[in-house]
C-alpha positions as CSV (number, residue, x, y, z in Angstrom):
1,X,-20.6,10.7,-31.8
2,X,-23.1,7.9,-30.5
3,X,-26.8,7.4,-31.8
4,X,-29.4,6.1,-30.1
5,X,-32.3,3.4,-30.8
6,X,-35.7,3.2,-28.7
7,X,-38.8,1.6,-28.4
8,X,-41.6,2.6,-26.4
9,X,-44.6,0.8,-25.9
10,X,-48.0,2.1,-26.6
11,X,-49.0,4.1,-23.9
12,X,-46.0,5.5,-22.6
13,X,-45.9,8.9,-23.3
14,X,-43.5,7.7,-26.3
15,X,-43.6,11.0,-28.1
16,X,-42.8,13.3,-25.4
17,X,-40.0,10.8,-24.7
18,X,-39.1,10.8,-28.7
19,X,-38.7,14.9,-28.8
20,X,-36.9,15.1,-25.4
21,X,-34.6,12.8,-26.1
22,X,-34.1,14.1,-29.6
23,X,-34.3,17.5,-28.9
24,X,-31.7,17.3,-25.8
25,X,-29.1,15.2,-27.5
26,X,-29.7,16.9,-31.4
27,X,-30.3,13.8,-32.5
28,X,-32.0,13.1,-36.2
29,X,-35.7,10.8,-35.9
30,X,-35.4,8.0,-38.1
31,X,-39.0,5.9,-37.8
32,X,-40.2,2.9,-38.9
33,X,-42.3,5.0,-41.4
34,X,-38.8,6.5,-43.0
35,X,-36.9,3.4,-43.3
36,X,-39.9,2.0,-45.2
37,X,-39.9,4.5,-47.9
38,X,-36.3,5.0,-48.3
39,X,-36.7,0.8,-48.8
40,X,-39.6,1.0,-50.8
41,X,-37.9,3.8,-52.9
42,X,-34.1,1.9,-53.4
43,X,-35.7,-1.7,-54.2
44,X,-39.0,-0.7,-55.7
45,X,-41.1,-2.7,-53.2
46,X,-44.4,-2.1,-52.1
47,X,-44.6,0.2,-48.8
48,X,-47.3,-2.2,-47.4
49,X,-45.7,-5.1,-48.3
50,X,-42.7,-3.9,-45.9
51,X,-45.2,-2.4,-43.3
52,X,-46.7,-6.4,-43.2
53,X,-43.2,-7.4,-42.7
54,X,-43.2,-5.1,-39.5
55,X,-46.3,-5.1,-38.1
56,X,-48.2,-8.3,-39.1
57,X,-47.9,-11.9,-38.5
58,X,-45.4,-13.9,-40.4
59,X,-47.5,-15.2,-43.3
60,X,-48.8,-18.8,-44.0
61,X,-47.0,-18.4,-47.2
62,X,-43.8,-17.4,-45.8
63,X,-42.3,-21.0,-45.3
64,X,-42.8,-21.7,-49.3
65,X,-41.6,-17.8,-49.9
66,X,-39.2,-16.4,-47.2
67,X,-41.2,-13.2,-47.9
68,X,-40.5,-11.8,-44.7
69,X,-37.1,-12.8,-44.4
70,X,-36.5,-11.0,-47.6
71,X,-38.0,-7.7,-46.5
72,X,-36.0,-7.8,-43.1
73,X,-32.8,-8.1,-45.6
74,X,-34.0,-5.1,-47.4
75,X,-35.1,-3.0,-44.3
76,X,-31.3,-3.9,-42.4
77,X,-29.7,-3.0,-45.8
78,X,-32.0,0.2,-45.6
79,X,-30.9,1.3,-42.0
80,X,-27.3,0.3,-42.6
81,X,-26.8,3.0,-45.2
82,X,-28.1,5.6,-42.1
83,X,-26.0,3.6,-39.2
84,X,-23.0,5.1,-41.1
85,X,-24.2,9.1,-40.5
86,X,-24.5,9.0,-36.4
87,X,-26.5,11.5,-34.7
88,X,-29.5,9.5,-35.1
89,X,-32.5,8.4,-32.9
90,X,-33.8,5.1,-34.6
91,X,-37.2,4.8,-33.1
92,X,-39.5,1.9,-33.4
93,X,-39.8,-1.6,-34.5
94,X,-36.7,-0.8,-36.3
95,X,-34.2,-0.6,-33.2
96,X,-34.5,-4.2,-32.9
97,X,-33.0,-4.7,-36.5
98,X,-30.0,-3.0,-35.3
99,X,-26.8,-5.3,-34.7
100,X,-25.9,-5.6,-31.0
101,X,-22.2,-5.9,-32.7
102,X,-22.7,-2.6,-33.9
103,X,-21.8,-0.5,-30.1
104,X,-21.9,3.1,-30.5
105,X,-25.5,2.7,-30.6
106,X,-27.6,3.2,-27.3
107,X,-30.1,0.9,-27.0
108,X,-33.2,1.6,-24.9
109,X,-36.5,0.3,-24.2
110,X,-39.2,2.3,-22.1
111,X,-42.2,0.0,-21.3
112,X,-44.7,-0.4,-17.9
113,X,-47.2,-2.5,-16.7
114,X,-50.6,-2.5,-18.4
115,X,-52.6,-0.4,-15.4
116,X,-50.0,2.5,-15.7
117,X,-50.3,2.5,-19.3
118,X,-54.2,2.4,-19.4
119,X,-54.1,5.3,-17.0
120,X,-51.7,7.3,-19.7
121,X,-54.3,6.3,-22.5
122,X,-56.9,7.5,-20.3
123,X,-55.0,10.9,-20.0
124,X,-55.0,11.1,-23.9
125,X,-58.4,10.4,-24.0
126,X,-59.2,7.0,-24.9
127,X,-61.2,4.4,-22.8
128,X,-60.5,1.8,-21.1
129,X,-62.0,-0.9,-23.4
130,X,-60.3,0.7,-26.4
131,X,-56.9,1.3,-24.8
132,X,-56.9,-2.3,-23.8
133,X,-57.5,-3.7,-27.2
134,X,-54.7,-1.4,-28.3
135,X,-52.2,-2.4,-25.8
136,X,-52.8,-6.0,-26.7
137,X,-52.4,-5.1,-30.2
138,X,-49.3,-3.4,-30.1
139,X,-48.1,-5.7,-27.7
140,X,-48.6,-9.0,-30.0
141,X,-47.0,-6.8,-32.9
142,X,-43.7,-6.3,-30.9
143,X,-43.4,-9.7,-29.3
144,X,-43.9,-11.6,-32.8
145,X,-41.7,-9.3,-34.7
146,X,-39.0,-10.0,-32.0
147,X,-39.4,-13.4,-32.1
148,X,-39.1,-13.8,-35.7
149,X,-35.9,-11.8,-35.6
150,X,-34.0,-13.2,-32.7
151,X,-36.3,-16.1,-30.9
152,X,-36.5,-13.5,-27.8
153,X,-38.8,-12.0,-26.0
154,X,-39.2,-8.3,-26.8
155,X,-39.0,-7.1,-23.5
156,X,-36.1,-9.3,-22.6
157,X,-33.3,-6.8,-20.6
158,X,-30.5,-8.8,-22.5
159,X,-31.3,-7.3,-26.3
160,X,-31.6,-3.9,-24.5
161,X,-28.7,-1.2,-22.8
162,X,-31.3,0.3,-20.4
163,X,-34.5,-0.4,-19.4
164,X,-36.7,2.1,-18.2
165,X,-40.4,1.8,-16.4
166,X,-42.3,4.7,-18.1
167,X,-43.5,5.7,-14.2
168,X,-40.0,6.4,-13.4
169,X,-38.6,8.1,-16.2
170,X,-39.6,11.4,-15.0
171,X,-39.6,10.8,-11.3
172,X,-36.0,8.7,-11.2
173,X,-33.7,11.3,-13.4
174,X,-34.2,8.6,-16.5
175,X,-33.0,11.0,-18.4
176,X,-29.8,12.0,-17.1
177,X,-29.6,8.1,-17.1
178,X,-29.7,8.1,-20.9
179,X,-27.3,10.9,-20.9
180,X,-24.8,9.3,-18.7
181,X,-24.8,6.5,-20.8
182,X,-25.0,8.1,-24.2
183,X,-22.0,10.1,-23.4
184,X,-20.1,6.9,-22.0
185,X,-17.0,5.8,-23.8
186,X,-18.4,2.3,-24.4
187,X,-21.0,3.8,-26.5
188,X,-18.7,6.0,-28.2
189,X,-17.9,5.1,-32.2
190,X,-14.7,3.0,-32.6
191,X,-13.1,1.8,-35.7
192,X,-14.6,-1.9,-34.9
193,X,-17.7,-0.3,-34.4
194,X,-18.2,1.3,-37.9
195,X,-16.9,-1.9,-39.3
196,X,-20.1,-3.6,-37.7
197,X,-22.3,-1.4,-39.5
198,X,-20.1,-2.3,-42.5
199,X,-20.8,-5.9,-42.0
200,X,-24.3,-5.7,-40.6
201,X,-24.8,-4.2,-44.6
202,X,-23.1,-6.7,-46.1
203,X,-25.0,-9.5,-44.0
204,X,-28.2,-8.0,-45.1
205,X,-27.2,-7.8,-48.9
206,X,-25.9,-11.7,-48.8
207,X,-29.1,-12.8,-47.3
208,X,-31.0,-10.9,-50.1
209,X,-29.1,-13.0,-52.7
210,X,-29.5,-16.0,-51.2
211,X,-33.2,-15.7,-50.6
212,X,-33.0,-14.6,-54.0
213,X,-31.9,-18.1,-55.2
214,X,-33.8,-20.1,-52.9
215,X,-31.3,-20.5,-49.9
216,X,-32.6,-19.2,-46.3
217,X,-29.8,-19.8,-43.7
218,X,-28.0,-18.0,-41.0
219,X,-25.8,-15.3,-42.1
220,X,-22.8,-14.0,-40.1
221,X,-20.0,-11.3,-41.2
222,X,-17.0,-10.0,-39.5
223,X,-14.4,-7.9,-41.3
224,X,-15.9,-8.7,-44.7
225,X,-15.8,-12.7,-44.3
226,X,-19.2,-14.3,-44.2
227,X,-19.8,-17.4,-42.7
228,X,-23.3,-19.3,-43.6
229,X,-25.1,-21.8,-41.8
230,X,-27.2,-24.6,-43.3
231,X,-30.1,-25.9,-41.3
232,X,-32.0,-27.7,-43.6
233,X,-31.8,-31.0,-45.6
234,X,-29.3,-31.3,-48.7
235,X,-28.7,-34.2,-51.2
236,X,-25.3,-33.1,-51.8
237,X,-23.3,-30.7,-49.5
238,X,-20.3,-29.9,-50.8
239,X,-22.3,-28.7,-53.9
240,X,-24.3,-26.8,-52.1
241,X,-21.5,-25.2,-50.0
242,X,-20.0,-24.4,-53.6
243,X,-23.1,-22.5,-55.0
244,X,-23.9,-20.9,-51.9
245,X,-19.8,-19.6,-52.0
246,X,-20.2,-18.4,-55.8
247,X,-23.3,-16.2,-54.4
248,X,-21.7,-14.8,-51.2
249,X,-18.6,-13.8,-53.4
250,X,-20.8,-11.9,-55.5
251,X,-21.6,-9.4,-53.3
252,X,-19.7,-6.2,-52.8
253,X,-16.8,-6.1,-49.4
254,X,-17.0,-9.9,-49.0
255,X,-13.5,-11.1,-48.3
256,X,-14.1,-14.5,-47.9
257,X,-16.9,-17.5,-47.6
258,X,-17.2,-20.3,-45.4
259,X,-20.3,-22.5,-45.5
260,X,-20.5,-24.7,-42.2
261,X,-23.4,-27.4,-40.9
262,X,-25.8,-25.9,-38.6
263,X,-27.8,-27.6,-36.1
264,X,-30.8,-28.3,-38.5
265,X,-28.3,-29.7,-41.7
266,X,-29.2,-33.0,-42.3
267,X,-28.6,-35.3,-45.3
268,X,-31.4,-35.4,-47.7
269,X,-32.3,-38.7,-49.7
270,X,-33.8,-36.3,-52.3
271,X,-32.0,-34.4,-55.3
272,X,-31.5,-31.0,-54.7
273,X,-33.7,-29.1,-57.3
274,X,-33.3,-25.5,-58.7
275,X,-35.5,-22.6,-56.7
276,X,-38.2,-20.9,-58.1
277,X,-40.3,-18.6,-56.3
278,X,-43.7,-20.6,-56.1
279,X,-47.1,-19.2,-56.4
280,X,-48.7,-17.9,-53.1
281,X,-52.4,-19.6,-54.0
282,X,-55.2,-19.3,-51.7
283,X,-58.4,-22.0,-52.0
284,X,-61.7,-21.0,-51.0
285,X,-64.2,-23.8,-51.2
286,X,-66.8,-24.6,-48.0
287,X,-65.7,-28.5,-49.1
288,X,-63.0,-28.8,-46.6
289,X,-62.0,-32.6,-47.3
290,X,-61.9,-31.5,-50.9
291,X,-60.4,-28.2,-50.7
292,X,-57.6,-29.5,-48.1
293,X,-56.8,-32.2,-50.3
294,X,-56.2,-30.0,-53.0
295,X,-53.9,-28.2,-51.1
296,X,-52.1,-30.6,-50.4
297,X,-51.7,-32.1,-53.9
298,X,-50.7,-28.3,-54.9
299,X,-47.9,-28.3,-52.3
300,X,-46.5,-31.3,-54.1
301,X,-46.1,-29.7,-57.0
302,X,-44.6,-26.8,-55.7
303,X,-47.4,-24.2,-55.0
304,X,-47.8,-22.3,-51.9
305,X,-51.0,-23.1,-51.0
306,X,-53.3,-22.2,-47.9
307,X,-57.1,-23.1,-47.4
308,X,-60.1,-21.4,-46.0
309,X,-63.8,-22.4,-46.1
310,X,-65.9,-19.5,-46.8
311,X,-65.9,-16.5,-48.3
312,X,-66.0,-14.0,-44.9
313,X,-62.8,-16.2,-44.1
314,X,-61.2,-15.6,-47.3
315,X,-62.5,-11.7,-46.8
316,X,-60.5,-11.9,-44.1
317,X,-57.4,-13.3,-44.9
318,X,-56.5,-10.9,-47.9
319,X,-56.9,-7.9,-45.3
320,X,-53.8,-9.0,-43.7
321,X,-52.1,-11.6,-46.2
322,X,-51.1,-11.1,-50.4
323,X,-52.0,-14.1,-52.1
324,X,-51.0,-13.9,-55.6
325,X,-53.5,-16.4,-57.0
326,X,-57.1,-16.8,-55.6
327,X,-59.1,-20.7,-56.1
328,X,-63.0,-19.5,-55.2
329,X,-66.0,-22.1,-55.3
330,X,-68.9,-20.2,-57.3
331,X,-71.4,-21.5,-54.4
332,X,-70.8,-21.2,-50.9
333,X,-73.2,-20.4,-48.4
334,X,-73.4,-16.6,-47.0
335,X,-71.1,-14.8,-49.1
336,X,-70.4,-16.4,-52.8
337,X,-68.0,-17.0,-54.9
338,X,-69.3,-14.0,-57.1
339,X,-69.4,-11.5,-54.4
340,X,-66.3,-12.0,-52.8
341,X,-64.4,-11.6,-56.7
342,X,-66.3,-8.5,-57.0
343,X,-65.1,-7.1,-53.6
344,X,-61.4,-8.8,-53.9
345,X,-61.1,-7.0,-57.3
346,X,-62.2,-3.6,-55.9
347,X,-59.7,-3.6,-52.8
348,X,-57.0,-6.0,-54.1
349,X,-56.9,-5.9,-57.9
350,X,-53.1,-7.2,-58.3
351,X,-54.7,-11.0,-57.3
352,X,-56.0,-13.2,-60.0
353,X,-59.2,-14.9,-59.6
354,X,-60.0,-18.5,-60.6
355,X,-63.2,-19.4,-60.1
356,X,-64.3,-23.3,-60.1
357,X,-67.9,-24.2,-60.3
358,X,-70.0,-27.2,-60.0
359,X,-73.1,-26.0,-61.3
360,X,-72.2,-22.6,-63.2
361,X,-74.0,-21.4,-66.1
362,X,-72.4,-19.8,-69.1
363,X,-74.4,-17.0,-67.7
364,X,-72.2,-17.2,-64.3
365,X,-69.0,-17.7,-66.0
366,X,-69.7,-14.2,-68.8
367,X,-70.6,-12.6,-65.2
368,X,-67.3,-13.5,-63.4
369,X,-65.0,-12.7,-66.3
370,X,-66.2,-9.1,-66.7
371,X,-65.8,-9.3,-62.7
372,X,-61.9,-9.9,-63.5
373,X,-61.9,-13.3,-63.2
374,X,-58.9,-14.8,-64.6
375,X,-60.3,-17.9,-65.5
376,X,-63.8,-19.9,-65.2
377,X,-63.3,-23.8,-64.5
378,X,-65.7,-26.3,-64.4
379,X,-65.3,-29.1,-61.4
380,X,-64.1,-32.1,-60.2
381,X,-61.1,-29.7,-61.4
382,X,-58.4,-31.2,-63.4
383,X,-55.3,-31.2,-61.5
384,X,-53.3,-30.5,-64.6
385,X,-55.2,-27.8,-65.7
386,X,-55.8,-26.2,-62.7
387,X,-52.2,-25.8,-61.9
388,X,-51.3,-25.0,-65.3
389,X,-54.3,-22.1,-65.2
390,X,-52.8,-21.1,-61.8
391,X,-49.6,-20.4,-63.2
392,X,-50.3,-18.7,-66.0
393,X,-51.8,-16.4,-63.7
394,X,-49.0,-16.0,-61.6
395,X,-46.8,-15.0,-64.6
396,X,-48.4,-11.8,-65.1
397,X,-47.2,-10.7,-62.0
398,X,-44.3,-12.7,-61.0
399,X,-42.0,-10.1,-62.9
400,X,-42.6,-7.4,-60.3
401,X,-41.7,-9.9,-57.3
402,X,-37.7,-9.7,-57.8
403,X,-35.5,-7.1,-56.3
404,X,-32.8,-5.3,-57.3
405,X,-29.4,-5.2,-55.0
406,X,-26.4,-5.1,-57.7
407,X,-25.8,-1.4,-56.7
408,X,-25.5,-1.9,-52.9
């Protein structure tokens, strides 16, 4: 039997569309909300770190981390394990994780213009001006989570089997539509078929040891061999291609390993050096000349650094982004380097503090350690220090950044 995946946007009726479709066809609900916590569960990863993968904007760290690249890995690896039952409705962001390789999956989208949609939010109670910051919401969250994953738009027809206007659905027999099609040999499971979903898991679990080690690049799998594509700069290739081989043959039904030049390869003047996960670090400092200088000389020596220039900013920024390792100036104007420590240790304890001062006391620095502070410096900051303070802070919770995937 076939399975089916769907997204709905907001406003579309989605879950009276999600229990008729389930109910008529007996199909299982697998969410966004499951495969998170059977992903959270197998590879001992924080839920919200997965639910940031989904829903938010790819992070400022993310080019020094691959953070979200990795979750994705783990998510697809997730799914894969419940593309093998059938009988499913995968419903949410989730569907567009799903392989278009993989064919005895249905693959439906059911979205409308925004005035049709207000007019169903206005039908569930909810006004105008609110429905209309939801639909942007949800509408950003989809489009960028698309993008990341396949550099399309998410309402493009090509990434979808059907496309229904939610106006319609009723009114136009879309479901007896979705039947026809459900029930259509081409969506029926094949042998090739369940060998995509064998691949698509084996793609996922490659791309989880190469981010692993350092090495974000294209994956492709058919019939166990894996081909990977390097698009970024190299000293020595055929080394590379070597390494990247030994890791791909690691993994559980890989057959075979080619490594090929993509379109972005191009030959580095620069020794190759060994990966190690750096330090997310956010600065906080209202001196932007000297905190972006600063972040820049941190970048250099392998930090993941990002800045902002006052405290509300920096606020902000953790509400929606895990930095493992905080920079604060004691004095900034509105909120200070005191207050936002006190708050960042009641909602987001797992961050270490460093706070630099100018003009501290010895009173300020007893203050901020029994805050949680991880460390009181005095400025113009040594460089040295600094980054050796920042890193001993990150090792006392780099150890729970690693995940398993040996028994996949």
């Amino acid at each position: 039997m076939s399975s089916i995946s769907l997204y709905c946007s907001k406003f579309t009726n989605e879950n009276e569309i999600v229990k008729k479709i389930s109910d008529s066809f007996g199909l299982e609900v697998v969410n966004d909300a499951d495969i998170i916590k059977r992903a959270s569960g197998k590879f001992n990863v924080d839920r919200v770190k997965l639910e940031r993968c989904l829903y938010n904007d790819t992070s400022v760290f993310n080019k020094f981390t691959h953070d979200r690249e990795r979750c994705v890995a783990l998510l697809k690896a997730t799914l894969a394990d419940s593309l093998l039952k059938n009988n499913c409705l995968y419903y949410g962001f989730i569907s567009f994780l799903i392989s278009a390789d993989i064919t005895h999956v249905l693959k439906i989208l059911v979205s409308d213009n925004k005035k049709l949609r207000k007019q169903i939010a206005a039908s569930e109670g909810v006004s105008e001006k609110d429905a209309k910051k939801l639909i942007k919401k949800n509408d950003h969250e989809i489009i960028s989570w698309v993008d990341f994953l396949c550099r399309k738009d998410a309402f493009d027809p090509s990434l979808h089997d059907i496309v229904i206007p939610a106006g319609q659905i009723e009114k136009e027999n879309g479901f007896e539509v979705i039947e026809s099609q459900w029930r259509n040999d081409n969506i029926q499971e094949t042998e090739a078929s369940k060998q995509a979903v064998k691949d698509f898991k084996t793609a996922a679990v490659v791309d989880l040891a190469l981010l692993k080690n350092g090495h974000n690049m294209d994956v492709s799998v058919e019939n166990g061999q894996v081909v990977l594509y390097v698009n970024t700069s190299t000293f020595n290739f055929s080394k590379l291609a070597n390494r990247l081989s030994i890791i791909a043959h690691s993994i559980k039904n890989v057959t075979g390993v080619d490594v090929k030049k993509g379109d972005g390869f191009r030959t580095s003047i620069y020794r190759d050096q060994e990966f190690e996960l750096p330090p997310k670090v956010l600065l906080v400092d209202d001196e932007r000349d000297f905190v972006q200088t600063l972040s820049e000389r941190l970048k250099i020596r392998n930090f993941g650094s990002h800045a902002v220039y006052d405290g509300q900013q920096a606020l902000d920024f953790i509400q929606s982004d895990d930095p493992d390792v905080m920079v604060i100036d004691l004095r900034m104007p509105g909120i200070n380097g005191i207050d936002v420590l006190k708050q960042v240790k009641q909602t987001n304890p797992d961050i270490e503090v460093i706070i630099l001062s100018g003009h501290g006391s010895l009173e300020d620095e007893q203050a901020c350690m029994e805050l949680g502070a991880f460390s009181f410096l005095h400025k113009p900051a040594d460089l040295e220090k600094l980054s050796e303070t920042i890193k001993a802070a990150y090792a006392k919770i780099a150890s729970g950044i690693n995940y398993q995937h040996s028994d996949l």
